[in-house]
C-alpha positions in Angstrom: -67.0 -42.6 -126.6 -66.4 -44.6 -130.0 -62.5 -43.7 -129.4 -62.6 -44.6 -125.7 -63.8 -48.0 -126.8 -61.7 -48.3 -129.8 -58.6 -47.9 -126.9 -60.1 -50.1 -124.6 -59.5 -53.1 -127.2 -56.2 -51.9 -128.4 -54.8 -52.2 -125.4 -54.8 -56.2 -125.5 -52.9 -58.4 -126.9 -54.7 -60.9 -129.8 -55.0 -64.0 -127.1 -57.0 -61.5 -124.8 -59.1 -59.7 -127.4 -60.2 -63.3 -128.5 -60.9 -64.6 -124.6 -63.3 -61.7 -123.9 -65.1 -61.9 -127.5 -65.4 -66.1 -126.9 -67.4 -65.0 -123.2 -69.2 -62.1 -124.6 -70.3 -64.0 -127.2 -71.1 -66.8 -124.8 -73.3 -64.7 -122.7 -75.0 -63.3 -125.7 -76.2 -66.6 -127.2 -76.7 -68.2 -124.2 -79.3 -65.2 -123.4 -80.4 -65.6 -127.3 -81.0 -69.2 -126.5 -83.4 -68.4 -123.1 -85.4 -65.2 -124.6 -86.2 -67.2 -127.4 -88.9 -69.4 -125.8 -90.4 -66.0 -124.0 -90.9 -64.7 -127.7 -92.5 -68.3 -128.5 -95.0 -68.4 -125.4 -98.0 -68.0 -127.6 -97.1 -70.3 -130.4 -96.2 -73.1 -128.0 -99.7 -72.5 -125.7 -101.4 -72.8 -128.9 -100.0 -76.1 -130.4 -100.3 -77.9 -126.8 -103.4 -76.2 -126.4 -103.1 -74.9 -122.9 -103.0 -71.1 -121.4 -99.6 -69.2 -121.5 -99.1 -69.1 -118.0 -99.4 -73.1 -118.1 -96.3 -72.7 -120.7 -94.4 -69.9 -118.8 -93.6 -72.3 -115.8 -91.1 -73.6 -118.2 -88.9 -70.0 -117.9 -89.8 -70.6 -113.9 -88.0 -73.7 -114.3 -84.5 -72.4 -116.2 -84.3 -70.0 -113.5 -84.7 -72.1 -110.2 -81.7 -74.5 -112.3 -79.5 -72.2 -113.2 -77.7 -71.9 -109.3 -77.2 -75.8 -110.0 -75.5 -74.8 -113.6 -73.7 -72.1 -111.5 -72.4 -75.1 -108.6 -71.6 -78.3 -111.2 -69.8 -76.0 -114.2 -67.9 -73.3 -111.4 -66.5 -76.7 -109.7 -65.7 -78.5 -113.2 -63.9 -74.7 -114.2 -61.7 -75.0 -111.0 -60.5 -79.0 -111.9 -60.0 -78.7 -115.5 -59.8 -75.1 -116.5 -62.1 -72.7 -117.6 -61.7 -73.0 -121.7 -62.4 -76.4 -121.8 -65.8 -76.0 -119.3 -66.6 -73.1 -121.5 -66.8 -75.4 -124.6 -68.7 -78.4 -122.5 -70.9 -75.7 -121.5 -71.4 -74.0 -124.7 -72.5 -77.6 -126.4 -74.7 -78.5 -123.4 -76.8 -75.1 -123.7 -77.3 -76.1 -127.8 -77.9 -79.1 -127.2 -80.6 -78.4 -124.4 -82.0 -75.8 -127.1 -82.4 -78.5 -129.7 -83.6 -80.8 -127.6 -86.8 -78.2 -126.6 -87.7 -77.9 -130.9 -88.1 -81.8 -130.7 -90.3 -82.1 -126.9 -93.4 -83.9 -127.7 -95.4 -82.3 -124.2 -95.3 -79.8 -122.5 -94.3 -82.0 -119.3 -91.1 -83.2 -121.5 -90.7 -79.4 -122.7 -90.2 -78.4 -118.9 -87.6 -80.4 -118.5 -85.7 -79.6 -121.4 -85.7 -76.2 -120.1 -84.5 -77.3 -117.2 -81.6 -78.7 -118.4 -81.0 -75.7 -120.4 -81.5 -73.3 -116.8 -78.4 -75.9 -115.5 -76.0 -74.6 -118.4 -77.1 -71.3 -118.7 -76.4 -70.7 -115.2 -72.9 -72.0 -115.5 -71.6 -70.2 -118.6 -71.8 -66.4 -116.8 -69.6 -67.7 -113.9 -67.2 -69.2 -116.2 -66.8 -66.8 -119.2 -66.5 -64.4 -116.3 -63.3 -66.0 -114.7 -62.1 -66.8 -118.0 -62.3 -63.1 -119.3 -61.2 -61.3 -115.8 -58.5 -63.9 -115.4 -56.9 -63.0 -118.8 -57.8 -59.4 -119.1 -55.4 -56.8 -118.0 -57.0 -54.4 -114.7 -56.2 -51.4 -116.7 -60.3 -50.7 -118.4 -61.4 -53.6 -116.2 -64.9 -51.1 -115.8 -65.4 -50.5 -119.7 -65.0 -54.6 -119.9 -67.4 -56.0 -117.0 -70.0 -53.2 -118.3 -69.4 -54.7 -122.1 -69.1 -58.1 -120.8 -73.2 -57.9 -118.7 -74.5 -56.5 -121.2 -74.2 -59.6 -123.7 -77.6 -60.5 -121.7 -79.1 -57.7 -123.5 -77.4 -58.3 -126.9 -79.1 -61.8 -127.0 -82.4 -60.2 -126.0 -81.9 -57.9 -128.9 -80.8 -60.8 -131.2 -83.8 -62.9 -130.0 -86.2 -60.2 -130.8 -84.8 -59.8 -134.7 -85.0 -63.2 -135.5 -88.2 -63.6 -134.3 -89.3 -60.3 -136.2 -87.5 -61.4 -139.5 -87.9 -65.0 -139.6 -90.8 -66.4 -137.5 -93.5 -65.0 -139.7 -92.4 -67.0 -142.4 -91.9 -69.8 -140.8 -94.7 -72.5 -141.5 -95.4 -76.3 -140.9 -96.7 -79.0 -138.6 -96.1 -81.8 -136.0 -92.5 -81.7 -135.8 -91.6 -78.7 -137.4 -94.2 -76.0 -136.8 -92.4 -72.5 -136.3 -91.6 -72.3 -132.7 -89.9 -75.1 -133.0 -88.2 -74.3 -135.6 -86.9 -71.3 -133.9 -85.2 -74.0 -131.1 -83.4 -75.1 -133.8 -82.2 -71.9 -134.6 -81.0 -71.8 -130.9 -78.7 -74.4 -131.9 -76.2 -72.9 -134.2 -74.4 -71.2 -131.4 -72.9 -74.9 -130.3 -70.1 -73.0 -133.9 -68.8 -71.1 -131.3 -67.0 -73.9 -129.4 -64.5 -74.0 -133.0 -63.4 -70.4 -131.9 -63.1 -71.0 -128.8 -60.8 -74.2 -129.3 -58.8 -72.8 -132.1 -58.5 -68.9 -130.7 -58.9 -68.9 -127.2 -55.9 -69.4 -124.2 -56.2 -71.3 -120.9 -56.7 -68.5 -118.3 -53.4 -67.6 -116.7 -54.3 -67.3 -113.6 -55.7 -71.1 -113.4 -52.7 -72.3 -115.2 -50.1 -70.4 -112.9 -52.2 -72.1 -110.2 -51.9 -75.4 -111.4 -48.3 -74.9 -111.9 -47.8 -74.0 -108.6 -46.8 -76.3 -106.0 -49.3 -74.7 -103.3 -52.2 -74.8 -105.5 -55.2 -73.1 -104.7 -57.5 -75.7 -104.1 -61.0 -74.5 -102.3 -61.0 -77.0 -99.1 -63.9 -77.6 -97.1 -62.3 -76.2 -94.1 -62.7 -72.9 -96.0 -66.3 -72.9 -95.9 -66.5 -71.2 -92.7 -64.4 -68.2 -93.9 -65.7 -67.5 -97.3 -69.5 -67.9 -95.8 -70.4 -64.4 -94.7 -69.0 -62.9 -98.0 -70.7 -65.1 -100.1 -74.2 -65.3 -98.0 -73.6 -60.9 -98.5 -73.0 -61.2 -102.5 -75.9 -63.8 -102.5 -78.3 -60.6 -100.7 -76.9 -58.2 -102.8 -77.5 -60.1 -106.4 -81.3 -60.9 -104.9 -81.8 -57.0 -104.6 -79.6 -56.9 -108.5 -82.1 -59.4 -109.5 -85.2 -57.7 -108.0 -84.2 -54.4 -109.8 -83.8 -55.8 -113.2 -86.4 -57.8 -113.1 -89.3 -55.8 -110.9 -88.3 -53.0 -113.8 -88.7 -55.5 -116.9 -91.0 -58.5 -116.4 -93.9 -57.1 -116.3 -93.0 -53.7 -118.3 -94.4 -55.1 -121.7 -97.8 -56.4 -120.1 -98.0 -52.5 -118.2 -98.0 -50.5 -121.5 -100.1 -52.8 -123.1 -102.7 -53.0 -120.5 -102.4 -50.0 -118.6 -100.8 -47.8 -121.0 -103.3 -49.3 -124.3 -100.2 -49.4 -126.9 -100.3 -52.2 -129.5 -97.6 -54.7 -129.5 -95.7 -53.1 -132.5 -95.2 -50.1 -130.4 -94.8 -52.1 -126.9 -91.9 -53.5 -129.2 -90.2 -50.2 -130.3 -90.6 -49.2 -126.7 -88.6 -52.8 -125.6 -85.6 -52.1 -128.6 -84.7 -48.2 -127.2 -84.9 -49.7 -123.6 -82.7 -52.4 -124.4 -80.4 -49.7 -126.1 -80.4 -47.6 -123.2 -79.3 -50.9 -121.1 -76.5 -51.7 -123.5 -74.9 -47.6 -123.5 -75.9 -47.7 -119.2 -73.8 -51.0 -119.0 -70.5 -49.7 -120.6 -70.8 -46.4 -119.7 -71.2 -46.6 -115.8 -69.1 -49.7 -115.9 -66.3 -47.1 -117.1 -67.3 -44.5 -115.1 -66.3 -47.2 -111.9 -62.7 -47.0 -112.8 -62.6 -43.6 -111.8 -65.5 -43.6 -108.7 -64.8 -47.1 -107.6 -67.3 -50.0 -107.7 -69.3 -49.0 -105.1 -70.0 -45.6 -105.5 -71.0 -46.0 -109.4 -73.6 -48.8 -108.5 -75.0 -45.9 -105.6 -75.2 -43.0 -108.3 -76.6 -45.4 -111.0 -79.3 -47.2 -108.6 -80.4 -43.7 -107.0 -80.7 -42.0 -110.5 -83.4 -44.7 -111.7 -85.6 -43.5 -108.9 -86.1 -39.6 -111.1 -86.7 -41.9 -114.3 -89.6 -43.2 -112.9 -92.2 -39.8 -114.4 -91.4 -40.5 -117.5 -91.2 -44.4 -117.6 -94.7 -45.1 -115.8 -96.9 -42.0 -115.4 -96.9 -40.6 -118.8 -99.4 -41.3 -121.5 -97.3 -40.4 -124.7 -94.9 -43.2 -126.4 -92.2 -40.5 -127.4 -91.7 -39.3 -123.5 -91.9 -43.0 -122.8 -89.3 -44.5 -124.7 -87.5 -41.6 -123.5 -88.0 -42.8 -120.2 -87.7 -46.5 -120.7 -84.2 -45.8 -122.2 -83.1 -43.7 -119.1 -84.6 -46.4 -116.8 -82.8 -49.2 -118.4 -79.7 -47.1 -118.7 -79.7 -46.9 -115.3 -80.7 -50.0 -113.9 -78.2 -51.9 -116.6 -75.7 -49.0 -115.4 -75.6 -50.6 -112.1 -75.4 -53.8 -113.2 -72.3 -53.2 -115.4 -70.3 -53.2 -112.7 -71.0 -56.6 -111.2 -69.1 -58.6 -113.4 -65.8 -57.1 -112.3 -66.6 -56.5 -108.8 -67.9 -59.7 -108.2 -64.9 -61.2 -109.4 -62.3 -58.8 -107.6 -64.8 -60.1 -104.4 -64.3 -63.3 -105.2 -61.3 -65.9 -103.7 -59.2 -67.2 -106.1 -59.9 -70.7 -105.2 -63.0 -70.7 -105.8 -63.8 -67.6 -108.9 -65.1 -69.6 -111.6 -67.8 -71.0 -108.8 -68.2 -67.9 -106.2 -69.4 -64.4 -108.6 -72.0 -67.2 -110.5 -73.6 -69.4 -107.8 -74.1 -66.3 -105.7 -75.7 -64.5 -109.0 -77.8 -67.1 -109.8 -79.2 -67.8 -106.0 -79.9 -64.1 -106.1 -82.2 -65.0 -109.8 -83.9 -68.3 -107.8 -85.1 -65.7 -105.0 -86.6 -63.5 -107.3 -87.6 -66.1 -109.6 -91.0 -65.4 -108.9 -90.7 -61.6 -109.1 -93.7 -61.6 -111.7 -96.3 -63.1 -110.2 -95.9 -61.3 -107.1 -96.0 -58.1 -108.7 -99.2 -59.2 -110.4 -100.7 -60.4 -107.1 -99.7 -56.3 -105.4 -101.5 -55.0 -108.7 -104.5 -56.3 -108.1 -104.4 -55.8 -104.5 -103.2 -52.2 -104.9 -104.9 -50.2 -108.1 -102.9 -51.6 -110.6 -99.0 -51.9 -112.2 -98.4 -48.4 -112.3 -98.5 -47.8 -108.6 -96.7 -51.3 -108.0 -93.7 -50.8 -110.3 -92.8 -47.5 -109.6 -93.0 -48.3 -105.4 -91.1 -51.3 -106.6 -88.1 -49.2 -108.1 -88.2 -46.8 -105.1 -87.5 -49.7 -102.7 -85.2 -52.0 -104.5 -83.0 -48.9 -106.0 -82.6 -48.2 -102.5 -81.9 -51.3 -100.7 -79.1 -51.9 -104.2 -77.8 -48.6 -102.7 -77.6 -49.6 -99.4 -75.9 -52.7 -99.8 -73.5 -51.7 -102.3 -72.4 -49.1 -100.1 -72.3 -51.4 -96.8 -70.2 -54.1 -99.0 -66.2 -53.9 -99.4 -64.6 -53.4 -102.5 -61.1 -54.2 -104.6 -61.3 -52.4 -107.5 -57.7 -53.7 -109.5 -57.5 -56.7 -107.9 -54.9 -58.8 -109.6 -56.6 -61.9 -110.5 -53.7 -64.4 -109.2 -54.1 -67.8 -108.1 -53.5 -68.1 -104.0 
């Protein structure tokens, strides 16, 4: 495997080895930057004095933005080019981040977060572009699985800083520890100094612009691109559903149903996360050879078998077994999106398309959590709820994935 990948990067040149590390790393801090507060829940409840759920309706609110993010940046990508929205979007997201370590409410803290839900939802649209517009098709699979998983890097990355530095941290008014930790958030904003000294233009975008025709999206258009975009919208709310009906609420299951303590609901979280990383690349591979489609089938129907292990078994060893093999497939399926969202997407309109329809699918299930919650108590607890809540969405992932149309290879050339 370590060869395989090792291959996969020798194959591009320096210019394209630097474009997909500027998104990757993108993705990752950008993630970094938004599982930070859900580390800091507690903290923050207790220095505003309110209950955590009061404080959670701040994550509620970066989701239901992010589509925005998705609309303003994926339409500034396709004026101006996608490096220099990619830098404006990498500063906004810091700056959003600091701005949250300095909110003196909770009401002001909300919207802070909000802000920060409008970049974070533009940077995955346009890092995607960017990276599938300069990559070569050849180990386009190994790339988009890679490329997803950067979500679950910045989890990772999230998770150690608050584990090696937040118990350390100490202070008041302005600078008690969590929001300290938002100022952490902040350092990714370096990251805009590679991208401006080591990253290209995409060529696609500048081929367009040099182009006489160019492939500007016109409003005349609408009508055509509509039912593909109102499909990719249905099929990211079921992506959504599956990651999220499968995570959410995980930690709060083996802690309350399961009775483990929250050092070994953590250990539990860091091999799941692994398994989602190793699913990501290695079923995003595997769809060079099976196609798009039929990888996200076999990797979606495979987390339904998973389900013994990850929810009706008492012993932490069979389930971190389990939660690995869950992730590995549920992150296996969504490996693939990234490069099949973009081969789906017009040129026109592919910094704007894959994202806005990604993060509609996240406003729909943006209140996934509570609604699981609600089933539990109306139906004998999470166990019962988030296994029947794998069954179905696995399924209905299946079903659409198969139903949809595919172009594995597509050349990403302007119109």
């Amino acid at each position: 495997m370590v060869s395989g990948i090792l291959e996969n990067f020798r194959q591009l040149t320096v210019k394209q080895r630097n474009a997909f590390v500027a998104c990757f790393l993108g993705w990752t801090l950008d993630a970094f930057d938004f599982f930070i507060l859900t580390y800091c829940l507690s903290a923050i409840a207790a220095d505003f004095s309110v209950g955590i759920k009061k404080v959670a309706e701040c994550l509620f609110w970066t989701l239901a933005m992010r589509p925005v993010g998705a609309l303003l940046f994926g339409a500034m990508a396709e004026r101006w080019g996608r490096k220099p929205t990619l830098m404006l979007n990498v500063i906004s997201f810091a700056v959003f981040e600091l701005a949250s370590a300095f909110a003196p409410t909770l009401g002001w803290l909300m919207v802070c977060r909000g802000l920060f839900g409008i970049a974070m939802g533009g940077e995955w649209g346009v890092g995607a572009a960017l990276a599938f517009e300069t990559l070569p098709p050849k180990g386009r699979g190994f790339f988009s699985g890679l490329l997803q998983e950067g979500y679950v890097c910045g989890n990772l990355l999230a998770a150690a800083v608050y584990w090696l530095v937040f118990p350390h941290l100490h202070g008041h008014g302005m600078l008690t520890n969590w929001r300290v930790m938002f100022m952490i958030g902040a350092l990714p904003a370096a990251l805009v100094f590679f991208i401006r000294m080591g990253v290209d233009e995409s060529p696609a975008w500048k081929e367009g612009k040099a182009d006489p025709v160019k492939p500007k999206f016109q409003w005349s258009q609408v009508g055509a691109y509509l039912p593909s975009f109102l499909f990719l919208v249905l099929l990211m709310t079921a992506f959504t559903a599956f990651s999220h009906g499968s995570q959410d609420l995980y930690p709060t299951f083996l802690e309350k149903t399961k009775g483990f303590a929250p050092a070994e609901v953590g250990k539990i979280a860091i091999i799941a996360n692994l398994g989602a990383l190793f699913g990501g690349i290695c079923v995003g591979t595997l769809s060079e050879k099976l196609g798009r489609r039929k990888a996200i089938v076999l990797a979606a129907l495979l987390a339904i078998p998973m389900i013994p292990l990850w929810a009706y078994t008492h012993s932490m060893g069979v389930i971190m077994v389990g939660g690995f093999l869950m992730q590995f497939m549920v992150q296996g399926a969504w490996g693939v999106i990234p490069a099949h969202l973009n081969e789906l997407s017009p040129s026109a309109v592919r910094a704007t398309f894959p994202g806005l329809a990604y993060q509609l699918g996240n406003l729909i299930t943006s209140r996934n959590a509570v609604f699981q919650a609600a089933l539990a108590a109306r139906f004998g607890g999470l166990t019962v709820v988030m296994a029947g809540t794998v069954v179905v969405v696995a399924v209905v992932v299946a079903a659409l994935a198969a139903a949809g149309r595919e172009r594995k290879g597509e050349e990403m050339k302007p119109a």
